[in-house]
C-alpha positions as a Markdown table, in Angstrom:
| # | Residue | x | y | z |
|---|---|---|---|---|
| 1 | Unk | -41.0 | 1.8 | -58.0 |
| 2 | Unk | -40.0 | 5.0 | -59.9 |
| 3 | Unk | -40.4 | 6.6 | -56.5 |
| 4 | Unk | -38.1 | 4.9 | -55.0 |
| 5 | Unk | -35.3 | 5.4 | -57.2 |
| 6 | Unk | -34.1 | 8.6 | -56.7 |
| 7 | Unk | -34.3 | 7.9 | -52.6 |
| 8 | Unk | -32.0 | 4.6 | -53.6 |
| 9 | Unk | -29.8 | 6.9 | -55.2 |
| 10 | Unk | -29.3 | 9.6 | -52.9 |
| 11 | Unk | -28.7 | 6.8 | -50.4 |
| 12 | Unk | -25.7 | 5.9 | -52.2 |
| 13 | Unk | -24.5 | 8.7 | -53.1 |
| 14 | Unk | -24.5 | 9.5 | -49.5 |
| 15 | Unk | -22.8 | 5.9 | -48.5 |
| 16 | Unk | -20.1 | 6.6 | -51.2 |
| 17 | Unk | -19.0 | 9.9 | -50.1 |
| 18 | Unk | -18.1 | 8.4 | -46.6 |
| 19 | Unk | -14.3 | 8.6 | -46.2 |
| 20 | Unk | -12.6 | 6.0 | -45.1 |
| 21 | Unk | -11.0 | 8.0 | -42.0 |
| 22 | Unk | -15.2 | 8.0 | -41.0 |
| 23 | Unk | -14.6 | 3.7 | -40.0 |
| 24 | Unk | -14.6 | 3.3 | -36.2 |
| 25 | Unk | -11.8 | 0.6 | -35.4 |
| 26 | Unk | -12.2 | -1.0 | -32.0 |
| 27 | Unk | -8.6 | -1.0 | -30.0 |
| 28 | Unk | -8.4 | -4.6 | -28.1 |
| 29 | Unk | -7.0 | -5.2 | -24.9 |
| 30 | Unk | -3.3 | -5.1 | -25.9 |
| 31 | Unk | -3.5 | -1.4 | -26.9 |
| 32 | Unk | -2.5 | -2.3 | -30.6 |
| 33 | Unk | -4.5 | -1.6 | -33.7 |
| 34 | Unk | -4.6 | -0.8 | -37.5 |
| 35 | Unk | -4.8 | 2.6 | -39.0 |
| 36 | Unk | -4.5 | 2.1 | -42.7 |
| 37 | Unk | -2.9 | 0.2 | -45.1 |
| 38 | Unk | -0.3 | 1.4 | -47.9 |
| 39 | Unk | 0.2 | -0.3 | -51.6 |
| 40 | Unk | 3.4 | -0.1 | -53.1 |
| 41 | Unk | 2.3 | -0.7 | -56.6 |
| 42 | Unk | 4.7 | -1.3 | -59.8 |
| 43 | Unk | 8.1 | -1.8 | -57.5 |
| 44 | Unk | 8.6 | -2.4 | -54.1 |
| 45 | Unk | 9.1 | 0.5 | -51.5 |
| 46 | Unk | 10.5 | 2.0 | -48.8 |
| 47 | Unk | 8.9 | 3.7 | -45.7 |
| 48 | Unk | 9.0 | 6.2 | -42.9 |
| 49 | Unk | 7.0 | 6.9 | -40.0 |
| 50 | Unk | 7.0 | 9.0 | -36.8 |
| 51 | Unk | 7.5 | 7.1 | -34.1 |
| 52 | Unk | 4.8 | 8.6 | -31.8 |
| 53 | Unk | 1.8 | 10.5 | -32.7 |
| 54 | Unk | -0.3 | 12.3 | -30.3 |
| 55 | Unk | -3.9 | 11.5 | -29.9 |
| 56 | Unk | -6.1 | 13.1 | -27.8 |
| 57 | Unk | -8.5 | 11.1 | -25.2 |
| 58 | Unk | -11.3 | 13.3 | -23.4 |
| 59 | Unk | -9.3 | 16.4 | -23.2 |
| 60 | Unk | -5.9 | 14.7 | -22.0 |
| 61 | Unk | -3.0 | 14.3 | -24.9 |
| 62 | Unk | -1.0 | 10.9 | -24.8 |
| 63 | Unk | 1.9 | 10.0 | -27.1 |
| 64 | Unk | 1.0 | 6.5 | -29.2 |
| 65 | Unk | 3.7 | 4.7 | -31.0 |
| 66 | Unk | 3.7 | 4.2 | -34.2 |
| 67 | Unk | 4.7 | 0.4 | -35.5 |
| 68 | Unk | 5.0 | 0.2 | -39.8 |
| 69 | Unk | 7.7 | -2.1 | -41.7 |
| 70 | Unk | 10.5 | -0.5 | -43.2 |
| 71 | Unk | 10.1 | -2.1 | -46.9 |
| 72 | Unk | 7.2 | -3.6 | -48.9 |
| 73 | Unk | 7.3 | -5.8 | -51.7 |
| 74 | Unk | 6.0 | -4.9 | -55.2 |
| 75 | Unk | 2.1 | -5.4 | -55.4 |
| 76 | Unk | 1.9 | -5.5 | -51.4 |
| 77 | Unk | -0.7 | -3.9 | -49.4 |
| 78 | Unk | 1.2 | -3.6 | -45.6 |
| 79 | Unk | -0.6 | -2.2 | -42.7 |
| 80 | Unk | 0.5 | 0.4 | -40.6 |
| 81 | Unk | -0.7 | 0.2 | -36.5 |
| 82 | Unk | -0.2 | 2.2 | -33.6 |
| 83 | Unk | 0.2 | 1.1 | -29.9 |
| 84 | Unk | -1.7 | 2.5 | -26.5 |
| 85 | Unk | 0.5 | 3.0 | -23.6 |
| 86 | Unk | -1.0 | 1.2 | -20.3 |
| 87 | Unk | -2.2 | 4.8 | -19.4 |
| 88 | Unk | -3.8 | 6.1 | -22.8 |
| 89 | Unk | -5.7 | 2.6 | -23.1 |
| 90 | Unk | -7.2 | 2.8 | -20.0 |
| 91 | Unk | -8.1 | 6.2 | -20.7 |
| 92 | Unk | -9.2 | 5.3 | -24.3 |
| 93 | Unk | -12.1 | 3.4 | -22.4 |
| 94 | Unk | -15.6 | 4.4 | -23.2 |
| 95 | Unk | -14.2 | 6.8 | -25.6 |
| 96 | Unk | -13.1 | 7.7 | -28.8 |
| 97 | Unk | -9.9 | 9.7 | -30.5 |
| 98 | Unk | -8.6 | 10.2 | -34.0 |
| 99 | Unk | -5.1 | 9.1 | -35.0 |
| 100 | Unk | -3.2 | 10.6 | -38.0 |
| 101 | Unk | -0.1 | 8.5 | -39.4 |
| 102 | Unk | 1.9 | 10.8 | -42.2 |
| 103 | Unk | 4.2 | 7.8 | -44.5 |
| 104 | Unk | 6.5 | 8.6 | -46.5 |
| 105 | Unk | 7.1 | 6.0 | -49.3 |
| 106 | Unk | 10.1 | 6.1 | -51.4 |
| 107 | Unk | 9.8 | 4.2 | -54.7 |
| 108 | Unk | 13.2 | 4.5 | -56.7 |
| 109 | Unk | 14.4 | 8.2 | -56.6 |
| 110 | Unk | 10.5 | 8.8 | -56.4 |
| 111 | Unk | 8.7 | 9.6 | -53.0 |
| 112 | Unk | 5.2 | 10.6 | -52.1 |
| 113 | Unk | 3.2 | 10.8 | -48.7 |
| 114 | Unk | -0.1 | 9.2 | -47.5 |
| 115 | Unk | -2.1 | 10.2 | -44.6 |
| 116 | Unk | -3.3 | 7.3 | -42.8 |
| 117 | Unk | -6.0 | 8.8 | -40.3 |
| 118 | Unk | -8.5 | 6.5 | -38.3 |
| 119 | Unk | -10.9 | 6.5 | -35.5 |
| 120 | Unk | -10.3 | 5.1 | -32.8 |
| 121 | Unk | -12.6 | 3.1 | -29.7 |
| 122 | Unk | -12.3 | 1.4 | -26.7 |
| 123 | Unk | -15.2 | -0.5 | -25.3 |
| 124 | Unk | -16.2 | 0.5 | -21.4 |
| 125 | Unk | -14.7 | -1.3 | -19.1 |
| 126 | Unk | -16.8 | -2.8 | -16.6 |
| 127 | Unk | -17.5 | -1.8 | -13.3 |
| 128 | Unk | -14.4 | -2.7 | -10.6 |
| 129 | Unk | -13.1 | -1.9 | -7.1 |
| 130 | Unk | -12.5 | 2.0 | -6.2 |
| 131 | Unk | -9.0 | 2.7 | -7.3 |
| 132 | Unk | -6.4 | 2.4 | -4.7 |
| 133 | Unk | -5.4 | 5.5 | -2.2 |
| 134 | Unk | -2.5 | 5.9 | -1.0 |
| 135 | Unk | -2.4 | 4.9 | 3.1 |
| 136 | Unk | -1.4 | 7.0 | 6.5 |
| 137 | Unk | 1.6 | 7.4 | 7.5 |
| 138 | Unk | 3.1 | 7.0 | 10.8 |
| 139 | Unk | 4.4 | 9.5 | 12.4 |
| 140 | Unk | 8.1 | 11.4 | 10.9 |
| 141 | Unk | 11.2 | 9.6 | 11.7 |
| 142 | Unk | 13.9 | 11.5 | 14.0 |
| 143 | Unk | 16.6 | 12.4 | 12.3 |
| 144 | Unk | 20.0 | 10.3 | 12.9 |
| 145 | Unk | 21.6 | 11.4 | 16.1 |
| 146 | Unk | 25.0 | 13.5 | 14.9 |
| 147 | Unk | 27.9 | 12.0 | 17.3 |
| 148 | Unk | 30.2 | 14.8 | 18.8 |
| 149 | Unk | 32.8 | 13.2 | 17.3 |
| 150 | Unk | 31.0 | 13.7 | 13.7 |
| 151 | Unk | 33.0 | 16.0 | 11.1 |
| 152 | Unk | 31.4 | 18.0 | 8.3 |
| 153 | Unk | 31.6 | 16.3 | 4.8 |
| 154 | Unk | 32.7 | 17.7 | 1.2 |
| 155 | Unk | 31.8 | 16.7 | -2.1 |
| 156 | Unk | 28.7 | 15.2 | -1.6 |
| 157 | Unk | 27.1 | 13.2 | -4.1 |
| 158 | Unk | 23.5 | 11.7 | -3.8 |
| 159 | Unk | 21.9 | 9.5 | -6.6 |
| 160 | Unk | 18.3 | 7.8 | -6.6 |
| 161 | Unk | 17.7 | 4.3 | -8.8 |
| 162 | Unk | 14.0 | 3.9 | -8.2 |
| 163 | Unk | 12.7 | 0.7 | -9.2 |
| 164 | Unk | 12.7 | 0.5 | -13.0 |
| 165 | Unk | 9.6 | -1.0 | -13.5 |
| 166 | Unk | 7.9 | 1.8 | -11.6 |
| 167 | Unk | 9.8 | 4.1 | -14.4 |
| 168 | Unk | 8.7 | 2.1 | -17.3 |
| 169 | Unk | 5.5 | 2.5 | -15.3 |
| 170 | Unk | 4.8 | 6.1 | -15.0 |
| 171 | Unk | 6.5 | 6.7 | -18.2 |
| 172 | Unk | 4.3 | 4.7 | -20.3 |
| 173 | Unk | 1.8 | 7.7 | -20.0 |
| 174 | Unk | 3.6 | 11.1 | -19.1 |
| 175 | Unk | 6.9 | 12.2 | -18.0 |
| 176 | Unk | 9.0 | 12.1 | -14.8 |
| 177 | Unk | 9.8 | 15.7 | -14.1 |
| 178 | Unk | 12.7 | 16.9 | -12.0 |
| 179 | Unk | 13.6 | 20.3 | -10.4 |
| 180 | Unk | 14.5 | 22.3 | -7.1 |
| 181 | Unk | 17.9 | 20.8 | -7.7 |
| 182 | Unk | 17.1 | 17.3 | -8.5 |
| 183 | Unk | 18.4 | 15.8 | -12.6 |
| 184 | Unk | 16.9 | 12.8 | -14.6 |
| 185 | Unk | 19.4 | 10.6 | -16.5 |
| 186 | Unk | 18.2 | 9.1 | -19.5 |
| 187 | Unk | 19.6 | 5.2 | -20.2 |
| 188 | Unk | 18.4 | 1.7 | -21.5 |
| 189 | Unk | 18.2 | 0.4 | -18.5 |
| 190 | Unk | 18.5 | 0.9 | -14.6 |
| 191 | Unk | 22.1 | 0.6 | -13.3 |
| 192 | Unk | 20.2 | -1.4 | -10.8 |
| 193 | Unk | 17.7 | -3.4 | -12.4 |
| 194 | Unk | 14.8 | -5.4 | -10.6 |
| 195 | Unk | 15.6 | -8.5 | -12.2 |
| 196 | Unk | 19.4 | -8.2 | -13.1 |
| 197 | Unk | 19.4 | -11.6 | -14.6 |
| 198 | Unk | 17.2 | -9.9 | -17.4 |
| 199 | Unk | 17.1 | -6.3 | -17.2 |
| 200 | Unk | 14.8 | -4.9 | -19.5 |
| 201 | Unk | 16.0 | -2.1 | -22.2 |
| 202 | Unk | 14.6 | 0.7 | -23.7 |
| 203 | Unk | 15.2 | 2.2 | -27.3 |
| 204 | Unk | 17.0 | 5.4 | -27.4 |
| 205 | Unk | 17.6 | 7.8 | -25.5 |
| 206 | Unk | 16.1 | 5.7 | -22.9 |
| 207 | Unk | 14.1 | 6.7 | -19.7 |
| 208 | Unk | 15.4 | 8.7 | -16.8 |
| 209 | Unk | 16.7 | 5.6 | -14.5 |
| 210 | Unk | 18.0 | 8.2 | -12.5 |
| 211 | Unk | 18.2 | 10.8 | -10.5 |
| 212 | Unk | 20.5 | 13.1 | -9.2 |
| 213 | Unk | 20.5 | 15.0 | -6.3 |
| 214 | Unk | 22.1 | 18.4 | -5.2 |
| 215 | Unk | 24.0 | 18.3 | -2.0 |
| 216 | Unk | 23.2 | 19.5 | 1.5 |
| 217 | Unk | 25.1 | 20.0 | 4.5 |
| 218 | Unk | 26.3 | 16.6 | 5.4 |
| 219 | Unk | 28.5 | 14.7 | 8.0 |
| 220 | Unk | 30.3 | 11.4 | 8.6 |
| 221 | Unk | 31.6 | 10.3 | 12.1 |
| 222 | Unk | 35.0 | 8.5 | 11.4 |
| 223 | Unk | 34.5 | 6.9 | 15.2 |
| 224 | Unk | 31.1 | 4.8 | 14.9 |
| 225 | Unk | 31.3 | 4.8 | 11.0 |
| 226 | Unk | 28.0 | 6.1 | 10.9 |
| 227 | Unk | 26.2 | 9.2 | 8.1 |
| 228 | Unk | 23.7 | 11.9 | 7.8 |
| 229 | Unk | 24.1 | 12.4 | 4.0 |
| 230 | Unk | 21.5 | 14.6 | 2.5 |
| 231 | Unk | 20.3 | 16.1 | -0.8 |
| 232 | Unk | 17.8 | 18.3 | -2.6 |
| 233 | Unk | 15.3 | 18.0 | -5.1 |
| 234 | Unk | 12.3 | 17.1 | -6.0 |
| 235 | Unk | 11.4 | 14.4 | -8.3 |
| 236 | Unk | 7.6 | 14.2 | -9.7 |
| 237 | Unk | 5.8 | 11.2 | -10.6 |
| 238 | Unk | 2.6 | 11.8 | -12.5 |
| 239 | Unk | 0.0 | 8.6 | -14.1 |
| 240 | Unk | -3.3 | 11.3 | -14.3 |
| 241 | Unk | -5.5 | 8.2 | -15.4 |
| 242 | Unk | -4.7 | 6.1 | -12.4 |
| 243 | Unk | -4.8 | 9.1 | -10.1 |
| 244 | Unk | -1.0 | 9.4 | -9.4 |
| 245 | Unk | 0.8 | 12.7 | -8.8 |
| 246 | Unk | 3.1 | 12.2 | -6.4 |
| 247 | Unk | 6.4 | 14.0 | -5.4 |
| 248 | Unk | 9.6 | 12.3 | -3.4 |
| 249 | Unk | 11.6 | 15.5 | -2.2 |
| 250 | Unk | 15.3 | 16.1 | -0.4 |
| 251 | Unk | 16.4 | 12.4 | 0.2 |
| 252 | Unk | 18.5 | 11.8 | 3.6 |
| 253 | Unk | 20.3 | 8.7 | 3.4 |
| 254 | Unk | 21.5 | 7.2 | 7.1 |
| 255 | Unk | 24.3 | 5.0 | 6.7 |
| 256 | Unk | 23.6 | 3.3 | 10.4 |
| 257 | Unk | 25.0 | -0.5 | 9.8 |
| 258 | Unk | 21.7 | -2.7 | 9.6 |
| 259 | Unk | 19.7 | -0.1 | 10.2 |
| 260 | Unk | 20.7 | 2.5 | 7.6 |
| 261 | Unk | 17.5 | 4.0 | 5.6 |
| 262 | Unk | 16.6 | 6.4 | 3.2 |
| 263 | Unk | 14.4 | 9.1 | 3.4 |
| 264 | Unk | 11.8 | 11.4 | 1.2 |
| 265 | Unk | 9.7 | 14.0 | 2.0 |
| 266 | Unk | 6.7 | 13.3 | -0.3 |
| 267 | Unk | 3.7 | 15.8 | -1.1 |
| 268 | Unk | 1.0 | 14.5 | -3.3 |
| 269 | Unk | -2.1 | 14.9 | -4.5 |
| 270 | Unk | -5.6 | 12.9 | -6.5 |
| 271 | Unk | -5.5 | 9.3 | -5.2 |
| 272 | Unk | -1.9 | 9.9 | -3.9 |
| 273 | Unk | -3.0 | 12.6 | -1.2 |
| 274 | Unk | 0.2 | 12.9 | 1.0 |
| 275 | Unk | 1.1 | 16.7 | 2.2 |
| 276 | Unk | 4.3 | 17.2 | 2.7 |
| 277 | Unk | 5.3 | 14.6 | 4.9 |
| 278 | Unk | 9.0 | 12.8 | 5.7 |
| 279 | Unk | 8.8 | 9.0 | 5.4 |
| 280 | Unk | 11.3 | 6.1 | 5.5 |
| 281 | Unk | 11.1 | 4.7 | 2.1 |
| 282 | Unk | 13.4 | 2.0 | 1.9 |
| 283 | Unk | 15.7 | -0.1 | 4.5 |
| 284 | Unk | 19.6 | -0.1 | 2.8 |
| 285 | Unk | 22.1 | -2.8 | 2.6 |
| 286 | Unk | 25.2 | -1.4 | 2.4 |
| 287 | Unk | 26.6 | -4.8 | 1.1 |
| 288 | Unk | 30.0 | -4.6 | 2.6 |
| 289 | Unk | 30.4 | -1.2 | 1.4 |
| 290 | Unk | 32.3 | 1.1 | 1.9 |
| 291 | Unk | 34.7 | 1.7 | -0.7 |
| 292 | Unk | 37.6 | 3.9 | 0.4 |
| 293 | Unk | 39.9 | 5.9 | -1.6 |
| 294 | Unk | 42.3 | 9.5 | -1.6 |
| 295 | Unk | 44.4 | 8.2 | 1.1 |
| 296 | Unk | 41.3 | 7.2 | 3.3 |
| 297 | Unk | 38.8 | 10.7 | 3.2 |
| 298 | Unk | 36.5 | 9.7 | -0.1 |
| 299 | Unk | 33.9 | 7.2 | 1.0 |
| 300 | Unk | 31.4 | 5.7 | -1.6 |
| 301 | Unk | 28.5 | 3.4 | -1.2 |
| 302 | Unk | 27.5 | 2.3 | -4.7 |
| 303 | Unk | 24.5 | 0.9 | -5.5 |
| 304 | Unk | 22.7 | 0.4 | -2.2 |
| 305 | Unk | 19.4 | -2.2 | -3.0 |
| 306 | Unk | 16.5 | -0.7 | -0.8 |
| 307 | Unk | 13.4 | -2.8 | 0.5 |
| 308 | Unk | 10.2 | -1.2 | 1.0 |
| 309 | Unk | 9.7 | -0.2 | 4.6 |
| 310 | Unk | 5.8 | 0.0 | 5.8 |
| 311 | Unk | 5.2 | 3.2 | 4.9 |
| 312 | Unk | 6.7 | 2.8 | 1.8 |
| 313 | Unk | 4.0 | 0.2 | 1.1 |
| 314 | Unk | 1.5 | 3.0 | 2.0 |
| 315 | Unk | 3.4 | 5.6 | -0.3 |
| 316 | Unk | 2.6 | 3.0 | -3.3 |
| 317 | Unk | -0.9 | 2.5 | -2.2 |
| 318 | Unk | -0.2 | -1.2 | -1.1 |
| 319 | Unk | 0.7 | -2.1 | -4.9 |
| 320 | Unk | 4.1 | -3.3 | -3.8 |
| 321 | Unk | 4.5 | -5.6 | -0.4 |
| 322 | Unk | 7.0 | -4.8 | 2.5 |
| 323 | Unk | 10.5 | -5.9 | 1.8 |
| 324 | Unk | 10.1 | -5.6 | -1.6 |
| 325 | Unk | 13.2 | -4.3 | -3.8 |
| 326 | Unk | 12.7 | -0.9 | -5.0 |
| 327 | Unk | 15.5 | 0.6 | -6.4 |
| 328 | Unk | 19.1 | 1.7 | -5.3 |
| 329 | Unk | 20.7 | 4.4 | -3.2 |
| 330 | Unk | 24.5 | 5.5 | -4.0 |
| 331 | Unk | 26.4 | 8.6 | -1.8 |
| 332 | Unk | 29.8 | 9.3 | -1.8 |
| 333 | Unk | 32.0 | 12.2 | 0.0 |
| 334 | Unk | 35.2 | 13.3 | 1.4 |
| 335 | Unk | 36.5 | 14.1 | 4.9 |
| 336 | Unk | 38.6 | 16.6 | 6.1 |
């Protein structure tokens, strides 16, 4: 026995001196999981948090929200928990990350801060299908037939509503990036939601709903009513855990009656392999449109709903079916 007491005791000694950022959590399915805990001892308190953290996940950085009450009672012992975007959880799979939460806590005209710093695990997912690849294309549309009696169009104006849960989408995990002419709009919600009966909002500043496009030589033919309208720009859609990176370039919007379309040139790459390619993307309504103002030159056709055309379908690697509403065109410009 007397030889086994000082082993006992270096044993705990050893279990005491664990910290108790060295726990492993386990993150669930819903991506949401506690951190730490705080104690507002003698009054109740105030706190602050971040609202995102970063947390690395096997060599990729992801941006996790931070959720934490804003008061605690006197005695109370509140936990603080961050949330995995769709992306980050499903890289968080198999793997492990650390997650630091600073909290301020302001007790009176007193204030002190705690570092609330976990690990953090997923369990592996099991084995499932091969992700999804984007399809062929068929082969590039002509471009809309100019009429003889076409004229030459000023003040163009050419903005892009994709669908705003592919937005929410993408941007659970990593930014949209725009450039080469094209602008992202931060709002709450799409200006053409999917489900306009309940459109779904975003805190401040939002998510970039949409995008703007610069013009490009564009023409209107005041005889057949129809429009070549086109922009530049290139706007970049990247998900690098599901294997998206995927760029819709230069729109060209045909206002053609039933048949008026829109038009990207997309370049991809990972399981969105597309190489600089023109595709129809969506089918427009034009819903009556247009409106017609400056003694009869300014034509505008506002919020034009798109469906999904085949190769659309393709684009999204068959998650969305034909027909399917994704998004909104609008263009406007003046005649001579």
């Amino acid at each position: 026995m007397t030889k086994r007491v000082p082993l006992l005791a270096a044993l705990l000694v050893l279990l005491l001196a664990v910290p108790a950022s060295a726990q492993l959590r386990y993150v669930g399915a819903k991506g949401v999981v506690t951190v730490g805990k705080v104690s507002c001892r003698g009054s109740s308190c105030a706190l602050e948090t971040p609202k995102r953290v970063r947390a690395e996940i096997g060599g990729e950085r992801f941006w996790v929200k931070v959720l934490a009450p804003r008061r605690a009672a006197a005695g109370a012992k509140v936990g603080v928990r961050v949330k995995f975007g769709a992306g980050a959880l499903a890289r968080l799979a198999g793997r492990t990350t650390t997650v630091k939460v600073d909290v301020l806590i302001r007790q009176g005209e007193r204030s002190r801060t705690q570092l609330l710093k976990s690990r953090l695990r997923r369990a592996a997912l099991p084995a499932g299908p091969a992700a999804p690849y984007s399809g062929p294309l068929s082969a590039e549309p002509p471009l809309l037939a100019r009429p003889i009696t076409a004229v030459d169009v000023s003040a163009v104006q050419v903005t892009w509503y994709p669908r705003d849960s592919w937005v929410r989408y993408v941007s659970s995990e990593e930014s949209i990036l725009f450039s080469n002419g094209a602008t992202g709009i931060d709002s709450e919600q799409s200006a053409c939601p999917y489900n306009p009966a309940s459109p779904v909002k975003q805190a401040p500043p939002g998510l970039p709903f949409t995008a703007e496009f610069s013009a490009k030589p564009s023409w209107y033919d005041p005889v057949s009513g129809t429009a070549g309208i086109y922009g530049q720009g290139d706007v970049r859609f990247r998900y690098a855990s599901r294997g998206i990176d995927l760029t819709a370039s230069d729109p060209e919007v045909e206002i053609n009656g039933s048949a008026s379309r829109a038009i990207f040139r997309f370049n991809g790459s990972k399981n969105t392999p597309i190489e600089n390619r023109r595709a129809a993307l969506v089918d427009l309504d034009l819903g009556g449109q247009p409106t017609i103002t400056n003694g009869g030159k300014t034509f505008a056709y506002t919020l034009m709903r798109g469906a999904l055309t085949a190769d659309g379908v393709n684009v999204f690697a068959g998650f969305y079916q034909a027909g399917t509403n994704f998004g909104c065109m609008s263009v406007s410009f003046t005649t001579p």
